[in-house]
C-alpha positions as CSV (number, residue, x, y, z in Angstrom):
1,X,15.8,-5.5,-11.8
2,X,18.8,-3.4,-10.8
3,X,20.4,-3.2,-14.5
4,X,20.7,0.2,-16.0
5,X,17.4,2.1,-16.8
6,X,15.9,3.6,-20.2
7,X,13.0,5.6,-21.0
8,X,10.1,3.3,-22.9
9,X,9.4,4.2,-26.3
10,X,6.0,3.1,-26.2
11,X,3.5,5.3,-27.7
12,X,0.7,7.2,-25.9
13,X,-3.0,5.7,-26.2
14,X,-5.6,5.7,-23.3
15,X,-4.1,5.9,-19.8
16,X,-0.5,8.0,-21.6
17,X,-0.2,8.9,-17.9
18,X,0.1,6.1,-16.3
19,X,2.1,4.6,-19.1
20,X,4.8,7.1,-19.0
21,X,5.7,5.8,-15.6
22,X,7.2,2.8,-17.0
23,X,10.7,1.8,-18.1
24,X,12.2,-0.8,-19.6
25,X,15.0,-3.1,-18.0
26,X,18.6,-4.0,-19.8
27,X,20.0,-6.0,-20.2
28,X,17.9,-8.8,-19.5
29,X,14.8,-6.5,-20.2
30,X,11.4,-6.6,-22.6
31,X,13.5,-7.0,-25.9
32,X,12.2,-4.7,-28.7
33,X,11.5,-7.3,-31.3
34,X,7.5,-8.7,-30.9
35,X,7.9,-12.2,-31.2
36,X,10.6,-11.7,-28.0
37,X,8.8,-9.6,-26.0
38,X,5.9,-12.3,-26.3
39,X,8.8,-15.1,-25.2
40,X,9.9,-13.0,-22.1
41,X,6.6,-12.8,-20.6
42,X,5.4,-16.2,-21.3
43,X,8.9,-17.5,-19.6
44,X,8.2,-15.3,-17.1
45,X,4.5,-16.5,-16.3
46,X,6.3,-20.0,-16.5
47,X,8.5,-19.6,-13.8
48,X,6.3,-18.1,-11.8
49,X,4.0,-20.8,-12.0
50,X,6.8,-23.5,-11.4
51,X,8.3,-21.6,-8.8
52,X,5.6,-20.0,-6.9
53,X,2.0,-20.9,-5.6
54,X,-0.4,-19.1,-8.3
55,X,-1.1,-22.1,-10.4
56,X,-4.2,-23.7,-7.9
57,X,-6.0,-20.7,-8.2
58,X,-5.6,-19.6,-11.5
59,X,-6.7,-23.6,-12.5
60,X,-9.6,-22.4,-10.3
61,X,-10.3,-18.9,-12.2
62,X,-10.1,-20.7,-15.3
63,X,-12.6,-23.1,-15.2
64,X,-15.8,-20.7,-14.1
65,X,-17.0,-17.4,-15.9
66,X,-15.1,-14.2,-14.7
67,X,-17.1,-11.5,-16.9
68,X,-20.5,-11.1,-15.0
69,X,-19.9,-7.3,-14.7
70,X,-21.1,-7.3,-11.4
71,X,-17.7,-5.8,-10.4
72,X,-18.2,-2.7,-12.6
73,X,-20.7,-1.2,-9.4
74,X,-17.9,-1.3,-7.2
75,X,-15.0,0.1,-8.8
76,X,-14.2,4.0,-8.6
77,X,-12.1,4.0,-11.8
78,X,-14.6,2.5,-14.1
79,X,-17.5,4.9,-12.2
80,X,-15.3,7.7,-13.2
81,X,-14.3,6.4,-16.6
82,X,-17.7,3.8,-17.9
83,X,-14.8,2.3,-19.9
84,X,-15.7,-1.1,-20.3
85,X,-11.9,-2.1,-20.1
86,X,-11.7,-0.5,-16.4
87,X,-14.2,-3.4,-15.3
88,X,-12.3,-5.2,-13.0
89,X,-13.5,-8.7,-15.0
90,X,-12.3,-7.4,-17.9
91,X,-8.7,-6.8,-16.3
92,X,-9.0,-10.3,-15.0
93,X,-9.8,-12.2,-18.4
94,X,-6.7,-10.6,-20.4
95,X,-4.4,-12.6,-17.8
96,X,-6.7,-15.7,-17.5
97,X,-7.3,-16.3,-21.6
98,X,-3.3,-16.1,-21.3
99,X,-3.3,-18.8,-18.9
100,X,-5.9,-20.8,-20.6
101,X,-4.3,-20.4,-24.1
102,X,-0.8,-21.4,-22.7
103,X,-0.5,-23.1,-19.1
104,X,-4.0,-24.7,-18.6
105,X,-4.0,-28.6,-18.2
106,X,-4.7,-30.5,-21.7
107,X,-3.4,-27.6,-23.9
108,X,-6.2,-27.8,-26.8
109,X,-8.7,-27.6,-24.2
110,X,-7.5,-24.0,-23.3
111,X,-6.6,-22.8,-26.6
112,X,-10.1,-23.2,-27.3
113,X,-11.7,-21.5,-24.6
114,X,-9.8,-18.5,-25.0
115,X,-10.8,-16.7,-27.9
116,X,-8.3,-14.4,-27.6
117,X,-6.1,-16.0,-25.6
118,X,-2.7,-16.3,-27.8
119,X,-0.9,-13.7,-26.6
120,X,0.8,-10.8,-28.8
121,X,2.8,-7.5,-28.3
122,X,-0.6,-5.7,-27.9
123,X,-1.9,-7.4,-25.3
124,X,0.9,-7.1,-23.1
125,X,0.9,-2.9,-24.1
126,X,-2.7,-3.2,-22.7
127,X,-2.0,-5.5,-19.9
128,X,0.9,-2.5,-18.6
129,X,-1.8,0.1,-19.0
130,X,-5.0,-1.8,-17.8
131,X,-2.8,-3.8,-14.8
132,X,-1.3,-0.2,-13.6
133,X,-4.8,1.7,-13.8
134,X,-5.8,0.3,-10.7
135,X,-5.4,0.7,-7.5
136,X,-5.8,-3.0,-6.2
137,X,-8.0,-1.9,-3.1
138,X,-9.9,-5.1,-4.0
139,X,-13.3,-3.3,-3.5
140,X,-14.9,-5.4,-6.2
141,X,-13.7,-8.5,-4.7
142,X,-16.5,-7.8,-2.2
143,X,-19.1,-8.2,-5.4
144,X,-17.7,-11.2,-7.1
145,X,-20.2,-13.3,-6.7
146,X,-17.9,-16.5,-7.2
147,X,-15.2,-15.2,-5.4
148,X,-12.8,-13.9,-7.6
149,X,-9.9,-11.6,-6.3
150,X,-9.4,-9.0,-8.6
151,X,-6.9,-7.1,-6.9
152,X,-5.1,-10.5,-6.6
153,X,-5.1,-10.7,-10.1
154,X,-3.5,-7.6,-10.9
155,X,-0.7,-8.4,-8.7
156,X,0.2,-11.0,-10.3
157,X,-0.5,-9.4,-14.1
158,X,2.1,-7.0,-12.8
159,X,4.5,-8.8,-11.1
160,X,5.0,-11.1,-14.3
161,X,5.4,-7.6,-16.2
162,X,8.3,-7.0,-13.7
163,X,10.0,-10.4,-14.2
164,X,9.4,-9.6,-18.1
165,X,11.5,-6.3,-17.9
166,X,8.7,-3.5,-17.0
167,X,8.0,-2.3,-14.3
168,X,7.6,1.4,-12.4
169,X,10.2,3.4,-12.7
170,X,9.5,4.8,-9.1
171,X,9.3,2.2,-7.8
172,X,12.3,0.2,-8.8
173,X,14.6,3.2,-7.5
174,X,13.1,3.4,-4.4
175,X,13.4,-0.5,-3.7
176,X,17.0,-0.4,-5.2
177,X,17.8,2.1,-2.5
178,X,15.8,-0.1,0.5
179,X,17.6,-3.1,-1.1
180,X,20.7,-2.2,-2.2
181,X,21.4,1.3,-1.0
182,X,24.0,3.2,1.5
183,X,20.8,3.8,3.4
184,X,18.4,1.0,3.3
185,X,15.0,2.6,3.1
186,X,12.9,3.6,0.4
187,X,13.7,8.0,1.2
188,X,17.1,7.6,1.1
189,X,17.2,9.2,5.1
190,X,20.9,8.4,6.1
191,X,21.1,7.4,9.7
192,X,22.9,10.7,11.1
193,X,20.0,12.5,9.2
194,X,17.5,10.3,11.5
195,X,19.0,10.7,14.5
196,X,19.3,14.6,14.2
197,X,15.9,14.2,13.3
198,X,14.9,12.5,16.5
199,X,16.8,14.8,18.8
200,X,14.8,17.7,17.6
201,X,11.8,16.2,18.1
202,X,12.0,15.3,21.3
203,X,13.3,18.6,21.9
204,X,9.3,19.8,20.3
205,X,7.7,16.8,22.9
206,X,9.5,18.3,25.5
207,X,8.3,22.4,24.8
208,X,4.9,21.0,23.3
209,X,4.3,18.6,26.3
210,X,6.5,19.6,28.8
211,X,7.7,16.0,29.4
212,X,11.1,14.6,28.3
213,X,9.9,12.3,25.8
214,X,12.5,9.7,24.0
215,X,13.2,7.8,20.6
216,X,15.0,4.9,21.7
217,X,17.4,3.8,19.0
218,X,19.3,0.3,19.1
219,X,18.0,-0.8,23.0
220,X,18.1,-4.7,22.6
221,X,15.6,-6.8,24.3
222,X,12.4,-4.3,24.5
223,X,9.0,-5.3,23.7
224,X,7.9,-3.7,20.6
225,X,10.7,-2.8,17.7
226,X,9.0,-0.1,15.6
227,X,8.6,0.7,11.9
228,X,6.8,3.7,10.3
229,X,6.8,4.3,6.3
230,X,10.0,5.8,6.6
231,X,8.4,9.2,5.3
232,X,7.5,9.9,8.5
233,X,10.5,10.6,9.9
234,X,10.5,13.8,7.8
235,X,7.4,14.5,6.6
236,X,4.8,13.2,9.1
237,X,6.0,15.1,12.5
238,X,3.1,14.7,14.2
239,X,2.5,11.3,13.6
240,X,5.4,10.3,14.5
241,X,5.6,12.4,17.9
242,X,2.1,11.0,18.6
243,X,3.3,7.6,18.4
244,X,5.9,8.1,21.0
245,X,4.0,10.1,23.5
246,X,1.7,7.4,23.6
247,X,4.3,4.6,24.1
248,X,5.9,7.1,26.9
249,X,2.8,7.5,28.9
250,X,1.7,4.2,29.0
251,X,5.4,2.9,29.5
252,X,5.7,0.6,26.7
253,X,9.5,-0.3,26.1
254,X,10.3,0.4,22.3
255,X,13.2,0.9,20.1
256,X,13.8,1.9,16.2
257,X,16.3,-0.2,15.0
258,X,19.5,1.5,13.3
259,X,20.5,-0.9,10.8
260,X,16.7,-1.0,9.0
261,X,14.2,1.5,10.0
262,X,11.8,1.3,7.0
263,X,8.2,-0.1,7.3
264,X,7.9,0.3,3.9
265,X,7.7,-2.6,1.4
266,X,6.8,-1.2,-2.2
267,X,7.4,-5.6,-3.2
268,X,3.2,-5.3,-2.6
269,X,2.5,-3.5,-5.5
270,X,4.5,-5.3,-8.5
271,X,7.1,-7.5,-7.1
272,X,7.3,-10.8,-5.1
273,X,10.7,-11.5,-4.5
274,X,10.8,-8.0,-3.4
275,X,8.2,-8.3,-0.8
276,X,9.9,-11.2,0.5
277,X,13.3,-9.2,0.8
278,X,11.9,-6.4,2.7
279,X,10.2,-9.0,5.0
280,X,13.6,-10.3,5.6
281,X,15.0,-7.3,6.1
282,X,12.3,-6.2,8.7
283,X,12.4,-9.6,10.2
284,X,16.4,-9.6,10.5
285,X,16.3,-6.3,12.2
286,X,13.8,-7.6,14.6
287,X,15.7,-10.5,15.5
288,X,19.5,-8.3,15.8
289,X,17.6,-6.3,18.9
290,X,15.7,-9.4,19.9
291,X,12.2,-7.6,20.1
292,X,9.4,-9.1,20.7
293,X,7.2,-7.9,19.0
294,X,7.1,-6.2,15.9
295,X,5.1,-2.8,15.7
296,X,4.0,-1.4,12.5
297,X,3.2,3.1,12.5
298,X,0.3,4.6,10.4
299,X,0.6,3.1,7.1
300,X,-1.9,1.0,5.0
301,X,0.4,-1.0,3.1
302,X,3.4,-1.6,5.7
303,X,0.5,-2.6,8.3
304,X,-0.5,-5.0,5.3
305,X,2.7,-6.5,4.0
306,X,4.0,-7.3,7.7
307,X,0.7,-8.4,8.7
308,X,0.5,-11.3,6.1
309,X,3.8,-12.2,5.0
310,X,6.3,-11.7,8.6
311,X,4.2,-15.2,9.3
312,X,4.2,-16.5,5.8
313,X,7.9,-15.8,5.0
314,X,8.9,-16.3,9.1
315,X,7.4,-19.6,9.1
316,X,7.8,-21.0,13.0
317,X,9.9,-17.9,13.6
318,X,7.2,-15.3,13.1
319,X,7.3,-12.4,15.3
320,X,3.4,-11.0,16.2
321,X,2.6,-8.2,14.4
322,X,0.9,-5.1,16.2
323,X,-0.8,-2.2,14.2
324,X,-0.2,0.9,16.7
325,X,-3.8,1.8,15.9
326,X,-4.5,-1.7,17.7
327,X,-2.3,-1.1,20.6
328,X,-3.5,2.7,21.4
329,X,-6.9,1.4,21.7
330,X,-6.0,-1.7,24.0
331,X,-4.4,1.6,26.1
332,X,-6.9,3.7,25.9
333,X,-9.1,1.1,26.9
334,X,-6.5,-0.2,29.6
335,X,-6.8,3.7,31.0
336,X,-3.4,3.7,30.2
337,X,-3.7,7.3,28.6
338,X,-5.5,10.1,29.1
339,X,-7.1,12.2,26.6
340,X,-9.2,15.5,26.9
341,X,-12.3,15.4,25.5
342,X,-12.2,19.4,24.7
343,X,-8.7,19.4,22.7
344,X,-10.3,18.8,19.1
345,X,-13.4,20.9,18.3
346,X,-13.3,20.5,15.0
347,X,-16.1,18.4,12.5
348,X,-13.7,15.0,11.8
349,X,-14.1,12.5,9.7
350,X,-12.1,9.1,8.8
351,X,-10.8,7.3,6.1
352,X,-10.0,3.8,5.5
353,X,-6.7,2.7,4.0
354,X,-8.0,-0.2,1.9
355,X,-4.7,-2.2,2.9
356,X,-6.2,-2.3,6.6
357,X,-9.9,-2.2,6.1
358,X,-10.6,-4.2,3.1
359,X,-10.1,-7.6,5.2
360,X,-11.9,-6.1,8.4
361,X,-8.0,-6.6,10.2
362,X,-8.2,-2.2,11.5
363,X,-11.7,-0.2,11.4
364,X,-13.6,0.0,14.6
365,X,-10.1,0.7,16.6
366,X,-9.4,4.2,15.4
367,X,-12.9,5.4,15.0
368,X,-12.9,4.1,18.9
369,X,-10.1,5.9,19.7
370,X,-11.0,8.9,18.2
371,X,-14.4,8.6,19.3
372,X,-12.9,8.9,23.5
373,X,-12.0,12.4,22.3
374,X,-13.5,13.8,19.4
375,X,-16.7,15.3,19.8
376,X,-18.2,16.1,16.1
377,X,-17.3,12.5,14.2
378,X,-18.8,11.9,11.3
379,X,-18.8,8.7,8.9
380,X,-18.4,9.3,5.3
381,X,-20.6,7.0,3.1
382,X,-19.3,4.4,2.3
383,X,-17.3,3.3,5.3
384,X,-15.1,0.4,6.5
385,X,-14.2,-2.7,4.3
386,X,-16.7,-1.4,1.9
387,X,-14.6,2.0,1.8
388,X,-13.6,3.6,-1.4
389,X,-9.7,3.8,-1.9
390,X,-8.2,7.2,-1.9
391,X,-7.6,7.0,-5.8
392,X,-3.8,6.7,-5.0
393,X,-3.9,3.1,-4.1
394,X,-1.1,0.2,-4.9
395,X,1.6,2.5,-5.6
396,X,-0.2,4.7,-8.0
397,X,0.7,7.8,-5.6
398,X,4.8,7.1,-5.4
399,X,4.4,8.0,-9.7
400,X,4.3,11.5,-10.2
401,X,4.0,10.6,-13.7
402,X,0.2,9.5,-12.6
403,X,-1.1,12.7,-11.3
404,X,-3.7,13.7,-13.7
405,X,-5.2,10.5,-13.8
406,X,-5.0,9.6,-9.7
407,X,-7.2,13.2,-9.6
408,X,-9.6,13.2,-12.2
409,X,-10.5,9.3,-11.9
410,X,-9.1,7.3,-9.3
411,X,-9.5,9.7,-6.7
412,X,-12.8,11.6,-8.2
413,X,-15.1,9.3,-6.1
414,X,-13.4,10.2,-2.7
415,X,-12.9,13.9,-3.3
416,X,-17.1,13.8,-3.8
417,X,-16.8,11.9,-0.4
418,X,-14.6,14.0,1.6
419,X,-17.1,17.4,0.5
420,X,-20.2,15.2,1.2
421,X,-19.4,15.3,5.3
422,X,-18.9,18.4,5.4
423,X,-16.1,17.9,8.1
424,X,-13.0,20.1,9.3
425,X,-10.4,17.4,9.2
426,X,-9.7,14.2,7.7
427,X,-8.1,11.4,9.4
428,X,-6.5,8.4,8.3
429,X,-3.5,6.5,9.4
430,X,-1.7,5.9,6.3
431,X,1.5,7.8,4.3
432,X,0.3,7.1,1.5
433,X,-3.3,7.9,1.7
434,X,-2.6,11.5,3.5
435,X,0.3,12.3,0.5
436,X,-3.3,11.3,-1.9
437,X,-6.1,13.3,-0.3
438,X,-3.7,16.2,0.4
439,X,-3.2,16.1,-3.2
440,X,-7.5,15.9,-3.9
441,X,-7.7,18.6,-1.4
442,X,-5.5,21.2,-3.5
443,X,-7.0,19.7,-7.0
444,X,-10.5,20.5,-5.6
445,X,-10.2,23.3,-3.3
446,X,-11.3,21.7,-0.2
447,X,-11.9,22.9,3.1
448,X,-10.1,20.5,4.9
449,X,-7.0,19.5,6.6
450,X,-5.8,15.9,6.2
451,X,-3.6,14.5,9.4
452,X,-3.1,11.2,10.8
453,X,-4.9,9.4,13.3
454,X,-1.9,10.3,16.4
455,X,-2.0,13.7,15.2
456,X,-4.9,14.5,16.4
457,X,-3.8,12.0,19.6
458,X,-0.6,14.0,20.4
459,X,-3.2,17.2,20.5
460,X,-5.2,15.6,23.1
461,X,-3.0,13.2,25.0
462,X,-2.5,14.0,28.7
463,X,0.9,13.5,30.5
C-alpha cells in the first residue's frame, strides 16, 4: 500500500465524485487488463478469508435472503437519492453473489444461487462506487430484520478493494504518514510544533481561567495516557483546553505521550491490517509511559476503533478504554467539577457520532453533562443509536474529492435536522463530525455554530 501512487483512469458514471477519490496502487496494484483485475480481487477475497475471521458470517449471509428492502427506510443516502442501488441490501448482495459464486461450500451449489455472481471488471467499478457511497453508520442494521450488518459488509467490500490495489487516495497518505512518517500521526504535526502548541495554550487557560493549567507530556506511570484525533491539537482549541481543565480540576494524573500522540485510526474505514497497526501503535505508547488507562478525546471513530480492537488486538494485555465523555460525567456526578448553570444561554442541541451511539456505548453521558449546565437543550428527531450520520461518515469527510455528494446526499437529511430545532449551537464530540456539519452549515446558510461537547464545558467550568 505504500508503493508509488497514480491517478485512476476510470471513467465518470453515477457517484464521479466519490470515484475520483480513488487511485490505483503499483506495482502490486489493480492491473489494467480485465481478466487480471478480476484475479487480484478474487486472491484478495481469498486471503482474507484464509487469513482472517469473515468466512462464519459470510457462510451465514449467504444462506438467508438479504434483499427485503426494509433497509431502504433507514438509510439517508438512498432517502436523498431513491436509487435503488443505494439500498443497503443491494450493496450487500454484490459482495455476497461474489462469495456464493466463488468461496461458498460445494462450489455448484453457489454458482447457482448467484445469478450474477461471476464476477467481472464491472462489478468491481460498481463495487468502488457503491462500497464508498456510504457512510457505514450502520443505521440500517437497526432494520434488518435477520440481522444483517450492512455497515459490516462494506468494510469488508472495501477492505478487499484495498488488498486488490484501490483504495482512497486520502486516506492512504495520511496512514503512510501515521505509519511510516517522520511524525507519526495522520496531520503530519511534528513534535516541536505540538509542544509549542501546548505552551500557548496553557498560556490561554491561564488568562481565560486564571489558573495555571498544564499538558503533561512524557510523565510515566499516571493514570490515564490521552489521545485526541490529532486535529485537535491545531484546529479544535477549545476542545482540547476543555479536556484539560477538566482533568486539572478534578486532579486526574494524565500525560500525552511524545513518541505517538494520534487517536486517529483511519484502518476503520478500508483497511484491517491498518487498524491493527494503529492499535499497536496506541497500545505501545501506552505501555512505554506505563499508563493505566487509556483515554480517548472527542472523536467518533478513535472512541470506536480503541474501544473494540485495544482488547481484541491486546488480548490479556488490554488496557481499559475511557471515552472522556464517560469520565466528565462520572466527575460531574462525583462533584468533582463545578459548572455554572448561567454560562451558556444559548438554544443547544446534540448530535450523535454514529461510531459512539450506534451500539448504545456514549448517548445519555453528554446530554447529562450538558444538561447540569445548559438551560435551552433540545433533541433533534431522530436521536441516539437511531441517530442519522452527519453525511460525512467512514471517511467520506477526509476526501475533498467527495464534497458535492457528502452535501447534497449524505448530509441532506441532517442539515433538514439541524434547521428543524431551531437551536443556537450544535454539539457533538467528534473531529470528524464538526469538520461535516461545519461544512452543511456554510452549504445551507445555517444559523448555527457547531463546537464540541468541552467547548461549551471549558465556558462553564469553575476553578
Amino acid at each position: 500500500m505504500m508503493a508509488s501512487l497514480r491517478q485512476s483512469d476510470r471513467s465518470n458514471t453515477q457517484g464521479a465524485q466519490v470515484k475520483k477519490a480513488f487511485i490505483h496502487l503499483e506495482p502490486s496494484g489493480l492491473p489494467d487488463h480485465p481478466a487480471d483485475r478480476v484475479s487480484a480481487f478474487l486472491t484478495a477475497f481469498e486471503a482474507i478469508l484464509e487469513y482472517g475471521n469473515y468466512r462464519f458470517l459470510l457462510d451465514l449471509y449467504a444462506r438467508i435472503t438479504s434483499r427485503c428492502g426494509r433497509c431502504a427506510s433507514a438509510c439517508q443516502v438512498y432517502q436523498a437519492t431513491g436509487n435503488e442501488k443505494d439500498v443497503p441490501c443491494y450493496r450487500t448482495t454484490l459482495l455476497l453473489d461474489i462469495y456464493r459464486r466463488h468461496f461458498s461450500p460445494g462450489g455448484l451449489l453457489g454458482s447457482l444461487s448467484a445469478k450474477n455472481g461471476k464476477l467481472t471488471a464491472a462489478a468491481i467499478d460498481e463495487m468502488v462506487e457503491l462500497f464508498y457511497r456510504c457512510t457505514t453508520c450502520r443505521r440500517c442494521t437497526l432494520e434488518c430484520p435477520l440481522g444483517v450488518d450492512h455497515g459490516l459488509i462494506t468494510h469488508l467490500g472495501r477492505y478487499i478493494l484495498s488488498e486488490a490495489g484501490i483504495a482512497p487516495k486520502g486516506l492512504i497518505v495520511s496512514v503512510r504518514e501515521q505509519l511510516e512518517g517522520k511524525t507519526a500521526n495522520t496531520s503530519a504535526i511534528p513534535l516541536p510544533a505540538l509542544l509549542d502548541n501546548l505552551e500557548f495554550l496553557q498560556d490561554e487557560l491561564l488568562e481565560m481561567k486564571g489558573a495555571a493549567v498544564t499538558f503533561p507530556v512524557d510523565r510515566a506511570g499516571a493514570e490515564y495516557i490521552f489521545f485526541p484525533a490529532v486535529s485537535d491539537y491545531l484546529m479544535e482549541a477549545d476542545t482540547l483546553m476543555g479536556n484539560a481543565v477538566v482533568l486539572h480540576a478534578a486532579g486526574i494524573s494524565w500525560t500525552i505521550g511524545s513518541q505517538y500522540y494520534d487517536g486517529i485510526n483511519y484502518g476503520l474505514f478500508y483497511n484491517d491490517w491498518v487498524l491493527e497497526r494503529v492499535i499497536s501503535r496506541l497500545v505501545g505508547e501506552a505501555q512505554r509511559l506505563k499508563a493505566a488507562k487509556i483515554l480517548v478525546g472527542e472523536c467518533g471513530h478513535a472512541s470506536r476503533s480503541a474501544k473494540h480492537y485495544v482488547p481484541a488486538f491486546s488480548q490479556n494485555n488490554a488496557l481499559p478504554v475511557v471515552s472522556v465523555l464517560e469520565l466528565t460525567w462520572q466527575l460531574i456526578q462525583a462533584k468533582r467539577i463545578q459548572l455554572d448553570p448561567t454560562a451558556v444561554p444559548e438554544r443547544v442541541t446534540y448530535h450523535d457520532p454514529c461510531n459512539m451511539a450506534r451500539s448504545g456505548w456514549i448517548v445519555e453521558q453528554p446530554r447529562r453533562i450538558l444538561g447540569s449546565f445548559v438551560k435551552d437543550f433540545v433533541e433533534m428527531t431522530p436521536n441516539g443509536a437511531r441517530n442519522y450520520c452527519c453525511g460525512g461518515g467512514g471517511g467520506l469527510v477526509s476526501l475533498d474529492e467527495t464534497h458535492e455528494f457528502r452535501m447534497r446526499v449524505s448530509g441532506k437529511t441532517k442539515a433538514e435536522q439541524i434547521r428543524r430545532t431551531g437551536a443556537d449551537i450544535v454539539a457533538t464530540p467528534c473531529a470528524n463530525c464538526k469538520k461535516q456539519l461545519r461544512e452543511l452549515v456554510e452549504y445551507y446558510q445555517l444559523p448555527v455554530q457547531v463546537v464540541g461537547v468541552h467547548d461549551l464545558v471549558l465556558r462553564a467550568i469553575q476553578i
